[in-house]
C-alpha positions as CSV (number, residue, x, y, z in Angstrom):
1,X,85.3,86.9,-28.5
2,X,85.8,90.2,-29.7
3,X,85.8,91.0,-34.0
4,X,88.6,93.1,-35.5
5,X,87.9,95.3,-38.4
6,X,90.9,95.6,-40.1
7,X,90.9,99.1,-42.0
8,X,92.9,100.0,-45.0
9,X,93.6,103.4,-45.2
10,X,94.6,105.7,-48.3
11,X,99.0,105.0,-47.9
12,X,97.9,101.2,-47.8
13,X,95.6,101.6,-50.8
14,X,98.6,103.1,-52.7
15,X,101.0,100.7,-51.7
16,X,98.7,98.1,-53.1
17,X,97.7,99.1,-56.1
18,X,102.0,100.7,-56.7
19,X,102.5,96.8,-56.0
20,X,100.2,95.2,-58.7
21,X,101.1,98.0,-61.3
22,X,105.1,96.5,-60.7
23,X,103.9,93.2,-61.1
24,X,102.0,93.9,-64.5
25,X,105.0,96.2,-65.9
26,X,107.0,92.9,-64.8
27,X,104.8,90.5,-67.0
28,X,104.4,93.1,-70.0
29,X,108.4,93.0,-70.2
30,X,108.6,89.6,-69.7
31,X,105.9,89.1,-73.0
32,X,108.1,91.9,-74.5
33,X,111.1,89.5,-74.5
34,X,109.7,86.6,-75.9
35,X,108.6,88.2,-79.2
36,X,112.3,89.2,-79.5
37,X,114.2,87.5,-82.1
38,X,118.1,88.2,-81.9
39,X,119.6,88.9,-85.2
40,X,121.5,85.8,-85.6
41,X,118.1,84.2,-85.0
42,X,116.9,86.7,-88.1
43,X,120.4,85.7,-90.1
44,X,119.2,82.3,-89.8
45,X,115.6,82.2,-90.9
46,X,116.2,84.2,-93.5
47,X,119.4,82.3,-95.2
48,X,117.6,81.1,-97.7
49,X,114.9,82.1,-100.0
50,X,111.0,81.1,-99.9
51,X,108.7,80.0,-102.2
52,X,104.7,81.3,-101.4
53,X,102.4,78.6,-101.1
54,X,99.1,80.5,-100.2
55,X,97.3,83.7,-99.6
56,X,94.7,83.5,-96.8
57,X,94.6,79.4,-97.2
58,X,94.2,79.4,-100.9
59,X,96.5,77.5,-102.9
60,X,98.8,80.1,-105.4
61,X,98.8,78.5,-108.4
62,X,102.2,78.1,-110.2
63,X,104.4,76.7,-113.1
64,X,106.4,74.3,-111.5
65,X,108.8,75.2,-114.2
66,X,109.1,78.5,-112.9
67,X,108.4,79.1,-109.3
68,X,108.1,82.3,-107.3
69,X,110.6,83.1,-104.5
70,X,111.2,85.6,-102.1
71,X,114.7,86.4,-100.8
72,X,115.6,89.0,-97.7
73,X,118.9,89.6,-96.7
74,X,118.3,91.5,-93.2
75,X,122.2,92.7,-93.4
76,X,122.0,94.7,-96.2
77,X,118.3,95.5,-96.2
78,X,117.1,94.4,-99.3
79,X,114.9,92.1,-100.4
80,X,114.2,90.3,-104.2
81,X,112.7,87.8,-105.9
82,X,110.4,86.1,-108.3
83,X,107.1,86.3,-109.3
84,X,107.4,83.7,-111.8
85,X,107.3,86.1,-114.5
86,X,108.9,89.6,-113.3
87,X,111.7,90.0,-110.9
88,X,111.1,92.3,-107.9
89,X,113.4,93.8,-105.6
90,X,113.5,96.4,-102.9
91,X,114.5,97.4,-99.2
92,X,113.5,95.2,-96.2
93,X,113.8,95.7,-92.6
94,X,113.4,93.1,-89.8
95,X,113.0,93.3,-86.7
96,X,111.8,91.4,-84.0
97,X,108.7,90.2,-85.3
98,X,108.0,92.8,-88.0
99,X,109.0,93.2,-91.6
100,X,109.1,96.2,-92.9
101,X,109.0,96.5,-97.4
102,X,109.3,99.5,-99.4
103,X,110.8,100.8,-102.7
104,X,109.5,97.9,-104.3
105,X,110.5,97.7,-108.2
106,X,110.0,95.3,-111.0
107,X,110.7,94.5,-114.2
108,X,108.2,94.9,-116.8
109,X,107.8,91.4,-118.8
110,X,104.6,90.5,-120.4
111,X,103.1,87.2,-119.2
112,X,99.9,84.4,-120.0
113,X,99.3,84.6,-116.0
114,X,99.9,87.5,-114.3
115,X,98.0,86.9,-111.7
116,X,100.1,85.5,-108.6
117,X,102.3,88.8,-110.2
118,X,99.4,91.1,-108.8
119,X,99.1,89.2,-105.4
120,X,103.2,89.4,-104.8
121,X,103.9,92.4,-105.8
122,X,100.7,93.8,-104.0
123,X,101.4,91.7,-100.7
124,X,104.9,93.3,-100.3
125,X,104.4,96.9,-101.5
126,X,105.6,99.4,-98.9
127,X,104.0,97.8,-96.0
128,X,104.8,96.4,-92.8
129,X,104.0,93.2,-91.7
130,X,104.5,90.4,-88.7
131,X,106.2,87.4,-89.3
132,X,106.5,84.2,-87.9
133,X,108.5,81.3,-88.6
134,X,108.0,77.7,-87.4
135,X,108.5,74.2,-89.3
136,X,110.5,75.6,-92.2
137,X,107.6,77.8,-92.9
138,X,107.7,81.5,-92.7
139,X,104.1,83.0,-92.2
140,X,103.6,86.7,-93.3
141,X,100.5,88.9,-92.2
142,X,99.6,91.9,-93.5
143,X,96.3,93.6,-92.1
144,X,93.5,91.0,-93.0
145,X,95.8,89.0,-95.7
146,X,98.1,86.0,-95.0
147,X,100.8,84.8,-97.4
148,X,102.6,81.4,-96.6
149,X,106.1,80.6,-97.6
150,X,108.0,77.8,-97.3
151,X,111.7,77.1,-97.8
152,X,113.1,77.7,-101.5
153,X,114.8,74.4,-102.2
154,X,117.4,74.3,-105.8
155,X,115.7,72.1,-108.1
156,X,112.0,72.2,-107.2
């Protein structure tokens, strides 16, 4: 019985490897699309305000009888809330699965706890940031930090 080599010369080499790069472009657009959030999908999630609940897994601690919230309205690019002493407000961009803050301002009130204050306000200065949302909670990451937020409800 007689062997066959079979041999691969240089135009089959290229063929091959043009073949596999198409296939990986394929799956990197394929990935590409299922990060992207429409804007209705934006509209949506972002209706109504948040309320942080942590930074990195730590509990924020707050005055029930006045709780931070966070409001973005991705039509108009801006963005305000509450710190639970100073209102804040500025420009915000989504997209996809970024946020983008800057132009942040706030209003100047003293306060016994200004701590949350300095997380907020430090959190959402001039950054970008990916977001997720999933179970009513919208999850915001920022380099190494973390911030959960859950849906603002009237009344809490």
């Amino acid at each position: 019985m007689k062997k066959y080599r079979h041999y691969i010369g240089p135009i089959s080499v290229t063929i091959i490897l043009m073949a596999v790069a198409l296939v990986l472009a394929g799956a990197s657009c394929k990935s590409r699309q299922k990060l992207a959030v429409s804007p209705e999908k934006i509209r949506e999630i972002f209706s109504t305000p948040f309320t942080p609940i942590s930074l990195n897994g730590d509990a924020l601690m707050v005055d029930p009888e006045s709780l931070p919230w966070m409001d973005i309205e991705p039509d108009s690019l801006r963005m305000a809330g509450y710190t639970g002493c100073n209102r804040f407000f500025g420009s915000a961009r989504v997209t996809g699965d970024s946020l983008f803050t800057e132009h942040l301002g706030a209003t100047k009130m003293a306060c016994k706890d200004m701590e949350n204050e300095q997380i907020l306000l430090n959190f959402f200065s001039n950054q970008e940031m990916a977001w997720s949302f999933k179970d009513g909670q919208l999850t915001l990451v920022s380099g190494s930090d973390t911030l959960l937020l859950k849906r603002h409800s009237i009344g809490e």
